[in-house]
C-alpha positions as CSV (number, residue, x, y, z in Angstrom):
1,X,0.0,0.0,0.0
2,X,2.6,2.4,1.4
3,X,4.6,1.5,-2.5
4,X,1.2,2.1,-4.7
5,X,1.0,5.5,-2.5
6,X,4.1,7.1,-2.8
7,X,4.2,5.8,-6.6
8,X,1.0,7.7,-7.4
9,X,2.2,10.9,-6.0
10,X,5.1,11.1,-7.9
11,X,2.9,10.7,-10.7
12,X,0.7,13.8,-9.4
13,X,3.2,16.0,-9.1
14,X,0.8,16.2,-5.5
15,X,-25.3,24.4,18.1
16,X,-28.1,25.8,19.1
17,X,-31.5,25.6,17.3
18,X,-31.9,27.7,14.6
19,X,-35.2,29.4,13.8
20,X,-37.5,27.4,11.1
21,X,-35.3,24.2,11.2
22,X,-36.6,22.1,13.5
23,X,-37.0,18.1,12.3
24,X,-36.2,15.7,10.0
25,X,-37.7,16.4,6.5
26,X,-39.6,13.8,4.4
27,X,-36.2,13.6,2.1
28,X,-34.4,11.8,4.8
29,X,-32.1,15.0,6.4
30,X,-31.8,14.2,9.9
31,X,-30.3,16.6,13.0
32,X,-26.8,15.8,13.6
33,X,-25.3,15.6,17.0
34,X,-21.4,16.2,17.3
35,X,-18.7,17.3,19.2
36,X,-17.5,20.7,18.1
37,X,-19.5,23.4,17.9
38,X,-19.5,27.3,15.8
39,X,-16.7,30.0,17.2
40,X,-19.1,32.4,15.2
41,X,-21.8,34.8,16.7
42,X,-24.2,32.9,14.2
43,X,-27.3,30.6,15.2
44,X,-26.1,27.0,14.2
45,X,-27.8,23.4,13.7
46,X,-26.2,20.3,12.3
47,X,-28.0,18.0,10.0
48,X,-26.9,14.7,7.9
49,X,-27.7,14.5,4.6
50,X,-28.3,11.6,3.2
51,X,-26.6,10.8,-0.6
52,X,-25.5,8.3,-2.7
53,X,-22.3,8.2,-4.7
54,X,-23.8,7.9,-8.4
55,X,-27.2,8.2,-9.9
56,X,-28.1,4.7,-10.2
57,X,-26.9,3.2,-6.7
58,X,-29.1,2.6,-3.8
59,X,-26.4,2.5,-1.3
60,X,-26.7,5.6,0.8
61,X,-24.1,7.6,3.0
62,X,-24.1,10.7,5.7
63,X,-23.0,14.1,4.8
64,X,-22.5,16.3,7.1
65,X,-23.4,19.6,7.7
66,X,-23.7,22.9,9.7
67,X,-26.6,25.8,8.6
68,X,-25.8,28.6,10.2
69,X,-27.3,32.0,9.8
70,X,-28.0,35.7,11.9
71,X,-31.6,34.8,13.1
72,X,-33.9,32.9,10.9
73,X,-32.5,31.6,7.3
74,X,-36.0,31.8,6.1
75,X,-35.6,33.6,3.0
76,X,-31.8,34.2,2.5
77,X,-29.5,33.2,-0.2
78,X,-27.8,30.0,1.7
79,X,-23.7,29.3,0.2
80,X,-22.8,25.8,0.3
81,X,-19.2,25.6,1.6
82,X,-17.1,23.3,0.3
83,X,-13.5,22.9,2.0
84,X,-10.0,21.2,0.5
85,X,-8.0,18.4,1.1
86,X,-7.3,17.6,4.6
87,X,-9.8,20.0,5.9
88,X,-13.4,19.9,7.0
89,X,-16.0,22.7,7.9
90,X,-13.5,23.7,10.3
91,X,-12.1,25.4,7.6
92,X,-14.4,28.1,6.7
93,X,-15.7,28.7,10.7
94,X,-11.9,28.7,12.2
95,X,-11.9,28.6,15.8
96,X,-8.7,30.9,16.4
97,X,-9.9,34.5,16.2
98,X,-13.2,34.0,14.3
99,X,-13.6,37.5,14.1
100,X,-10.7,37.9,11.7
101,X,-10.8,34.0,10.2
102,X,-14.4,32.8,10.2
103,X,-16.0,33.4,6.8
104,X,-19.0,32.3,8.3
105,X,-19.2,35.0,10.4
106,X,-18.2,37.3,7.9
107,X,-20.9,36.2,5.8
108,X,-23.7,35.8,7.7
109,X,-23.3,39.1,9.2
110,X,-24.0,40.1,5.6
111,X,-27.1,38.7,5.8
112,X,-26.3,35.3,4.5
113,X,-27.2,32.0,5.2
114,X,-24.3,29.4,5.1
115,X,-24.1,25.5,5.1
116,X,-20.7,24.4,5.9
117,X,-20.4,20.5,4.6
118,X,-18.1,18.0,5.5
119,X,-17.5,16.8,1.9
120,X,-17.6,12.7,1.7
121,X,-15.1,10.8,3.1
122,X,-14.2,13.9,5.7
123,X,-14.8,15.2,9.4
124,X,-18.2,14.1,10.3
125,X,-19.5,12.4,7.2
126,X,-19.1,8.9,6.2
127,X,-16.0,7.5,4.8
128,X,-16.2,5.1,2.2
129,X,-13.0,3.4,0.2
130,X,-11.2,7.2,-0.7
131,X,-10.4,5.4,-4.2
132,X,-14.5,5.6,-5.2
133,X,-14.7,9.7,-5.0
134,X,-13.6,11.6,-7.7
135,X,-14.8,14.6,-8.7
136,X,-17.9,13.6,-10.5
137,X,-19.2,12.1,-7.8
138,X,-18.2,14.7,-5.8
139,X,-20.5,17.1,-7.6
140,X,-23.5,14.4,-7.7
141,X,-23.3,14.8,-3.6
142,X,-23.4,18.4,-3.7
143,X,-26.1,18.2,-6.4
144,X,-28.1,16.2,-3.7
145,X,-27.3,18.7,-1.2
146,X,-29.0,21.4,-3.5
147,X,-31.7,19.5,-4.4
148,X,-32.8,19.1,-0.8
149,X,-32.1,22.6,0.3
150,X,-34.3,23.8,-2.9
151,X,-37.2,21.4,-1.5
152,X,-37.3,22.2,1.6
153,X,-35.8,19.9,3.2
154,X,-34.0,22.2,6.2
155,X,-37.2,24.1,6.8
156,X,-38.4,26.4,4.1
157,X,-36.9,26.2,0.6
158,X,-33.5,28.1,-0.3
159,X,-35.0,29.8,-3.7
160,X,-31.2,31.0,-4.0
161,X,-27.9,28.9,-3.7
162,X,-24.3,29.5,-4.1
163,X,-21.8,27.5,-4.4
164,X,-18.5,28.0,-2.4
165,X,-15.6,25.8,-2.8
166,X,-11.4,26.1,-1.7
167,X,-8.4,24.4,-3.6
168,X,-10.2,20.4,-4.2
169,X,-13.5,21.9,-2.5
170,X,-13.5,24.4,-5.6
171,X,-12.7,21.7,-8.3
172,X,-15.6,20.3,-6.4
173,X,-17.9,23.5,-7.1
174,X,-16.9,24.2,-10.9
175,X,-17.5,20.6,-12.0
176,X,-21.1,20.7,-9.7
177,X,-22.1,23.7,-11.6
178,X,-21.3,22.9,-14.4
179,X,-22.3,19.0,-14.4
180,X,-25.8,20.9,-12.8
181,X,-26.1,24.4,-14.1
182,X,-29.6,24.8,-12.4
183,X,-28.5,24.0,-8.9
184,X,-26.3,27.5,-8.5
185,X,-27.2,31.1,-8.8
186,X,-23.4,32.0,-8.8
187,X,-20.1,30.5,-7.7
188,X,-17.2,31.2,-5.7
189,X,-14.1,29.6,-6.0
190,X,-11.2,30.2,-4.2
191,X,-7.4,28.7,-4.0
192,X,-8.5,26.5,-7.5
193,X,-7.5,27.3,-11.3
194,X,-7.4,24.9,-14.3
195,X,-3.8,25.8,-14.8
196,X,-1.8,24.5,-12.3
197,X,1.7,24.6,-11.3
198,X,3.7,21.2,-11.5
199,X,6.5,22.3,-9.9
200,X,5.3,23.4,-7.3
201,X,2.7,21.2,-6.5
202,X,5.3,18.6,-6.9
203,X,6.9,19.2,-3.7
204,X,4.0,19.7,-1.8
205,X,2.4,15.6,-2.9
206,X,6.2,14.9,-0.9
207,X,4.5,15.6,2.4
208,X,1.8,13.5,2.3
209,X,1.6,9.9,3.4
210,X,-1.1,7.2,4.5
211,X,-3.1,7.8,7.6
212,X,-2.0,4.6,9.1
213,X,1.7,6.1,9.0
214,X,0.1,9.5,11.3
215,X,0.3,9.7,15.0
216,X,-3.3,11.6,14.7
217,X,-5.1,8.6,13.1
218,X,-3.5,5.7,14.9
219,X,-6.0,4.4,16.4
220,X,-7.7,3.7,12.8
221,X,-11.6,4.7,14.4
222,X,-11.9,8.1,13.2
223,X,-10.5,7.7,9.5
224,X,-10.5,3.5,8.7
225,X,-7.3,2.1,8.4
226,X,-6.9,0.4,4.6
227,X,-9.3,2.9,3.2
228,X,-6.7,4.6,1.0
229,X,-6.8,7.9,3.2
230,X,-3.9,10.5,3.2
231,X,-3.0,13.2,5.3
232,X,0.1,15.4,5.4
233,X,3.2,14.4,7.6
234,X,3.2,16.2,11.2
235,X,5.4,19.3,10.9
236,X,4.9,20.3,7.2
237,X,1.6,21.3,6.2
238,X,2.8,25.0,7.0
239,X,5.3,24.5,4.6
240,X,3.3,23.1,1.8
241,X,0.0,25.4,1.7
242,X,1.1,28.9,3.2
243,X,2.9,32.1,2.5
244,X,5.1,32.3,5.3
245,X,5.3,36.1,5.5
246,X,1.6,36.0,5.4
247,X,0.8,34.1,8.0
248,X,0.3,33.5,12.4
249,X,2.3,30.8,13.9
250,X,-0.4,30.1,15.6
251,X,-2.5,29.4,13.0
252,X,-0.1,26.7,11.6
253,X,-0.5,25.3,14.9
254,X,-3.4,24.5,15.3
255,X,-4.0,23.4,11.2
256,X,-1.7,20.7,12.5
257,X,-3.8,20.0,15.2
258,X,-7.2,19.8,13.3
259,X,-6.2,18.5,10.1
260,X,-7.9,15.9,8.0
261,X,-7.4,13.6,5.5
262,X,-8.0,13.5,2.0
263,X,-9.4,10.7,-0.5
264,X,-6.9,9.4,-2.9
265,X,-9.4,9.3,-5.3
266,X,-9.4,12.8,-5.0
267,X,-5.6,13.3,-4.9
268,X,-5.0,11.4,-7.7
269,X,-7.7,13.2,-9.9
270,X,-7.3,16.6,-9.3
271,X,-4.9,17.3,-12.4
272,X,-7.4,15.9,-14.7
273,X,-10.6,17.5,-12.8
274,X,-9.0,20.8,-12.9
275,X,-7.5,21.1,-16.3
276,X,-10.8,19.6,-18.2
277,X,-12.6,22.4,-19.9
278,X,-15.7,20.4,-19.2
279,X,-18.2,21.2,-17.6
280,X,-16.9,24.4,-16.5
281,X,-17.4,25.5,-19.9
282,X,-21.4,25.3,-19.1
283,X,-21.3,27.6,-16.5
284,X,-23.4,30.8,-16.7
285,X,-24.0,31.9,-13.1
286,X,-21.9,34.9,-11.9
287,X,-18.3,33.6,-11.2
288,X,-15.7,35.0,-8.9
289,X,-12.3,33.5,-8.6
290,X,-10.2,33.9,-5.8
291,X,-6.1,33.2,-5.5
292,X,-3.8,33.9,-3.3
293,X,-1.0,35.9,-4.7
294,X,1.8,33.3,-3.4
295,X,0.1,30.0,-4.0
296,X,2.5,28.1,-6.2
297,X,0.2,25.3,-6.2
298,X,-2.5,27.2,-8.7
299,X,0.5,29.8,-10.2
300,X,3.7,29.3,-12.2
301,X,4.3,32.6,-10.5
302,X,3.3,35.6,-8.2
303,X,-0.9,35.2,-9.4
304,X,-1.2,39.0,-9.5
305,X,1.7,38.5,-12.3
306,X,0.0,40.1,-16.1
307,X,1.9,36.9,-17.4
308,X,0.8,34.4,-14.8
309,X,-1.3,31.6,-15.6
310,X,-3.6,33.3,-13.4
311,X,-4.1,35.9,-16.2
312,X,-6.1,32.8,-18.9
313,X,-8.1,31.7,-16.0
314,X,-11.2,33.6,-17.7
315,X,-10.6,31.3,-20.8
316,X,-12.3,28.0,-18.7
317,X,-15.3,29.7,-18.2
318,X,-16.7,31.1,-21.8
319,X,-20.1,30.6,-21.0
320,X,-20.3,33.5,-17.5
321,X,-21.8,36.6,-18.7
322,X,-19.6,37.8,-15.1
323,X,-16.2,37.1,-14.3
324,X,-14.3,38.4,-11.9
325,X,-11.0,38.0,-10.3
326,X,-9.4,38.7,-7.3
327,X,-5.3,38.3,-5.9
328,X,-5.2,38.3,-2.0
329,X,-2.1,40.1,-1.1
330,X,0.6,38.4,1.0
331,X,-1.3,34.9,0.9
332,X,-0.6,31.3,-0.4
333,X,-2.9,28.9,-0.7
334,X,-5.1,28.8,2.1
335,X,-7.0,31.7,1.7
336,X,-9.0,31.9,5.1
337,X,-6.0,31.3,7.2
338,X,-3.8,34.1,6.2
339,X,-3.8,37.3,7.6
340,X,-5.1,39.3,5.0
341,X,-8.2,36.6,5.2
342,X,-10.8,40.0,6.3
343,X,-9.7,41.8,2.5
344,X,-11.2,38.7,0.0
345,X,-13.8,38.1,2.6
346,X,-14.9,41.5,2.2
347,X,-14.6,41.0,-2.2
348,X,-16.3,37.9,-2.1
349,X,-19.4,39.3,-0.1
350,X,-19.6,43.0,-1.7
351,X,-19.7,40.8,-4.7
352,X,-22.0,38.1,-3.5
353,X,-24.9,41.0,-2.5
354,X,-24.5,42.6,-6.0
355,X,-24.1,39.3,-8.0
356,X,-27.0,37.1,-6.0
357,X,-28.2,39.0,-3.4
358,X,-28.8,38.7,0.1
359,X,-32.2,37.4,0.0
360,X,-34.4,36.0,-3.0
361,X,-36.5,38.8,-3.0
362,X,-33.8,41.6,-3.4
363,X,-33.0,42.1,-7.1
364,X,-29.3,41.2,-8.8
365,X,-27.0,42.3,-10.9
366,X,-25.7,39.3,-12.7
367,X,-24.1,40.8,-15.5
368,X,-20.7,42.6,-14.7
């Protein structure tokens, strides 16, 4: 196992109630009781989802995840956020200095509802054999997701959804909207571009290794032992995904101290599901990207260059009457967990109210 592993990544190159969502609905989403709860100020309840892994299975698995919203979400445009590799919902809700790291807060202090999943085979959510999820099934779980949050199934129904997905979780959101181009109003996608940097995403595949190799997962109970899980090697994630300059100490600390695991079917994928022009040639919906300027995982050099790869991002998406682009300053790839995190918060919702808008009864602008 340990051989077949380290052979394919050579070859990659790398709470409380909320208001009007009480019960289980007749679609099968149950309440879900966990350990952790929202750093946010927002009003939080956890549900499981249930999907399966293709259209024409029967076998079903939990998904995870955590509506949370200012009040009532009756009536608000709800994002589904969709973390990374080795990463969970944790991700977007950070629990070190939420006011200046939690995009949750941030954006539900805008007015916006948001549903923080556990993607399959992560956190809270089941874990099936990490070689069966690939991007295409990926976006047929999220599709479900949508589908159940547009019937109703939390409550109300969400007339208006967004998609929001980092690094794998935005691979995960272009390929969804475009696979489904009814599900999403707009997208966001952050720390993902279709050209990607070999070399230096070659280095960063180095620090990953099986979970049965990691102190954190030793026990097998959390993460099954033989499932073809990863995770990155204690010490180096800070390494591999930040801007140094950019970033708190602390905040590497305690990545190493939540971090997850990602699916190798996902690892071993992602070139292909990122540098396809289909399906996110059939987007439409109102598109922001989002890169950090250092992240030499997505750039072949600073993403803010005029000659960067960066620049013929627009090119994958021919279909989106609006494109837009933003560079955060002094960042690398993790987006939410550098310090200039507050400054594309702040894009990505000013565009999100003009784009979708807030609620479904507040007009848009969804041409730029």
């Amino acid at each position: 196992m340990r051989r077949f592993v380290a052979l394919a990544l050579v070859g990659l190159g790398l709470a409380p109630g909320l208001p009007g969502a009480a019960g289980a609905s007749a679609a099968g989403v149950t309440p879900a009781v966990v350990a952790d709860r929202s750093p946010s100020s927002a009003q939080c309840r956890d549900w499981y989802f249930p999907v399966t892994m293709t259209p024409n299975e029967s076998s079903t698995f939990r998904v995870f995840g955590r509506l949370c919203a200012q009040g009532s979400p009756d009536g608000r445009t709800i994002q589904v956020l969709l973390h990374g590799g080795t990463y969970n919902h944790t991700y977007w809700d950070w629990p070190l200095d939420p006011q200046r790291y939690s995009y949750v807060e941030a954006a539900t202090r805008a007015g916006f509802a948001t549903l923080a999943l556990d993607r399959l085979g992560y956190g809270y959510s089941d874990h099936p054999p990490s070689w069966t999820i690939d991007y295409d099934v990926n976006a047929w779980v999220v599709h479900q997701v949508v589908r159940d949050l547009r019937a109703g199934a939390l409550g109300r129904p969400f007339e208006r959804v967004m998609l929001v997905g980092h690094s794998v979780g935005g691979f995960t959101t272009f390929t969804a909207a475009g696979r489904y181009p009814d599900d999403a109003d707009g997208i966001i996608v952050s720390g993902a571009s279709h050209i990607l940097n070999w070399p230096g995403i070659m280095p960063a595949a180095a620090v990953f290794h099986p979970v049965e190799e990691d102190p954190k997962y030793e026990d097998g109970r959390t993460v099954p032992h033989g499932a073809g899980y990863l995770t990155t090697r204690p010490g180096r994630r800070c390494e591999a995904l930040y801007y140094a300059p950019g970033v708190d100490p602390a905040v590497c600390a305690l990545d190493e101290q939540l971090k997850d695991t990602i699916a190798f079917g996902e690892m071993s994928t992602f070139g292909y599901a990122g540098q396809r022009r289909d399906p996110s040639d059939h987007i439409v919906g109102p598109t922001l990207v989002v890169l950090g300027d250092h992240d030499q995982l997505m750039c072949d050099r600073t993403c803010s260059d005029p000659q960067s790869s960066a620049a013929r991002e627009r090119e994958f998406y021919p279909r989106v009457a609006c494109y837009e682009q933003y560079v955060e300053p002094d960042s690398g790839h993790m987006n939410n967990l550098h310090r200039r995190a507050p400054e594309w918060y702040r894009v990505a919702i000013d565009w999100a109210v003009h784009r979708i808008g807030v609620r479904a009864a507040v007009p848009r602008d969804t041409s730029c």
